[in-house]
C-alpha positions in Angstrom: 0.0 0.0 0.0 1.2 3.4 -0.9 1.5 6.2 1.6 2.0 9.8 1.3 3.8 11.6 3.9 4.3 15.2 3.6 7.7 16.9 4.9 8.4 20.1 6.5 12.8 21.0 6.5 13.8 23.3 8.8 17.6 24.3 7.2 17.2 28.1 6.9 18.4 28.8 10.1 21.3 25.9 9.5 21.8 27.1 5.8 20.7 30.3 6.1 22.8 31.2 2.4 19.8 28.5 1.0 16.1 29.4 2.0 15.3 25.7 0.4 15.7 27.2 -3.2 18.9 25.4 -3.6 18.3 23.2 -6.8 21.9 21.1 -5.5 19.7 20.1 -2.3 16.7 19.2 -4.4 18.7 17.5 -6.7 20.0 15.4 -4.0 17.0 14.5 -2.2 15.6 13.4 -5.4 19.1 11.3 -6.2 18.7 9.7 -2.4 15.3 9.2 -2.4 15.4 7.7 -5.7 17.8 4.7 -4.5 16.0 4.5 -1.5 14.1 1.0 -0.9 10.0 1.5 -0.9 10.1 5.0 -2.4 7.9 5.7 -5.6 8.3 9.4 -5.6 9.7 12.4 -4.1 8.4 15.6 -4.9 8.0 19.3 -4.0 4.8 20.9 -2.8 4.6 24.5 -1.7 7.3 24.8 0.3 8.0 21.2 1.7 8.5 17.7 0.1 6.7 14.6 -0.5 7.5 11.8 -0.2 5.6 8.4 -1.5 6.5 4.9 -0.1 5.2 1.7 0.3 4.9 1.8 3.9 5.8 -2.3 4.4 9.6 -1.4 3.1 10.0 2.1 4.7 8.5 4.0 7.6 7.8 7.9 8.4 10.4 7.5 10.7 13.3 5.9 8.4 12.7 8.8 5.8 13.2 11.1 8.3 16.5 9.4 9.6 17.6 10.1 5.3 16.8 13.8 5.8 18.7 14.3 9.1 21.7 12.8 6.5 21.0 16.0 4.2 22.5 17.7 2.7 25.9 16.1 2.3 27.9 18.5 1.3 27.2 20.8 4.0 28.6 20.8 7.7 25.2 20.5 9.5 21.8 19.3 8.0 18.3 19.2 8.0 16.0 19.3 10.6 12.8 17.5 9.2 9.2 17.6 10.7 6.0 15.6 9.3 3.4 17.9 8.5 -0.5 17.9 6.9 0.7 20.7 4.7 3.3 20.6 2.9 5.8 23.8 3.6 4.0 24.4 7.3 5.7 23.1 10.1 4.0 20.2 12.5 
């Protein structure tokens, strides 16, 4: 069964240079998400992420363990929330 979990990332304050507009971020969350066991699509929505999954390979949980790993090219990372819309914190 597919489900659809929306994403909030809090990295302004971390990467305050990016504002999530970075296209080398998005192109990496795509890349990783891509490869990533369960995952159908990953997509942008206002100002957060999707992510579809089948939720017997991958949990909520796990995806946000990926995002805590992002991005890798800077010093700190993501801080990711779930949230019902997409862009909105919690």
């Amino acid at each position: 069964m597919t489900s659809r979990t929306a994403f909030h990332l809090d990295c302004t304050p971390i990467i305050p240079e990016c504002g999530f507009t970075c296209a080398k971020c998005i192109e990496e969350m795509k890349t990783v998400f891509g490869g990533t066991r369960g995952v159908g699509k990953f997509y942008r929505e206002g100002d957060g992420v999707v992510v579809e999954y089948d939720a017997s390979a991958v949990t909520a949980e796990q995806l946000m363990d990926v995002f805590r790993e992002l991005p890798s090219f800077y010093q700190n990372h993501f801080v990711p929330s779930v949230t019902e819309n997409p862009g909105r914190p919690g």
